[in-house]
C-alpha positions in Angstrom: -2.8 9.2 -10.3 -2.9 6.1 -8.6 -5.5 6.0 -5.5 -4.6 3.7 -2.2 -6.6 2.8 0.8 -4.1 2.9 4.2 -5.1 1.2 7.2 -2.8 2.2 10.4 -1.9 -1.1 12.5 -1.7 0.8 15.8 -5.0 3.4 15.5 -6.9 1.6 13.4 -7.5 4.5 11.5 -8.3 4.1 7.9 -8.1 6.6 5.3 -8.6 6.9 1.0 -5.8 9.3 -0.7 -3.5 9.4 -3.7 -0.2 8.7 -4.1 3.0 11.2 -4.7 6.0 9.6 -5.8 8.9 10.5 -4.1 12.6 10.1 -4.1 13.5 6.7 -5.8 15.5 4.7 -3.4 14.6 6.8 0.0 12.8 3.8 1.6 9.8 6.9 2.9 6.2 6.7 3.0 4.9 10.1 3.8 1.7 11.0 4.6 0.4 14.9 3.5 -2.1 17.0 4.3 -5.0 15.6 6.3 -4.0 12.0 6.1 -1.1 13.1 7.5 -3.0 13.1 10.8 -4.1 9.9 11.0 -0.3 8.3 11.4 2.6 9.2 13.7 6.1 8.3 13.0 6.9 4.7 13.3 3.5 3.3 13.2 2.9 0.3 11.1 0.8 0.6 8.2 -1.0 -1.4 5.6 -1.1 0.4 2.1 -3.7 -1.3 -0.8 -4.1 -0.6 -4.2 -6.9 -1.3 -6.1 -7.7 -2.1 -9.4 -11.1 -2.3 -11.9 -10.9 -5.0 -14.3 -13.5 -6.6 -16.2 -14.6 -10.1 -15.5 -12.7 -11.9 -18.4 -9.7 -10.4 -17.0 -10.1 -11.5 -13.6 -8.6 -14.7 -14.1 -5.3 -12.7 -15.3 -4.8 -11.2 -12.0 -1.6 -11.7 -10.3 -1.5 -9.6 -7.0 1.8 -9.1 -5.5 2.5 -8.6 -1.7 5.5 -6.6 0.1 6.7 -7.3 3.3 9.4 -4.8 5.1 11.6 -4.6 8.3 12.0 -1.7 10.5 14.1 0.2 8.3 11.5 0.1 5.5 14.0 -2.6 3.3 11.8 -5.3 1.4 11.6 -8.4 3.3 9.2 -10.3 1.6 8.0 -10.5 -1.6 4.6 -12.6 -2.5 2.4 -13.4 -5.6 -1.0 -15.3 -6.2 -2.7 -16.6 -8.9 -6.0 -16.1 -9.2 -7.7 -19.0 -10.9 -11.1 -20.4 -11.8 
């Protein structure tokens, strides 16, 4: 079970939960149970993933970034490298 932290651009509210996948392809984020009362429809919101690695791996790490329009189609997509 993957866990995300979401941060809601217009509230500011920011809440811990899990994920649920969904139906591949339906371009939906949905928010259940008590998260679900921190958004509203069409707000904007930043979802982060997290993960624990040990220090010799660090260097490995290649975050990725999404970017999407109104209709929730990828607009963007962005990598780093993390190097010492």
């Amino acid at each position: 079970m993957d866990f995300v932290e979401i941060s809601n651009k217009n509230s500011g509210a920011r809440i811990s939960t899990y994920v649920i996948l969904g139906e591949r392809g339906s371009r939906r984020c949905i928010l259940n149970g008590a998260a679900a009362r921190t958004c509203q429809p069409g707000d904007q919101i930043i979802v982060c993933n997290s993960v624990y690695l040990g220090e010799d791996k660090l260097t490995s790490l290649k975050p990725r970034i999404l970017t999407f329009d109104e209709n929730n189609v990828v607009r963007d997509r962005l990598s780093y490298s993390c190097e010492p």
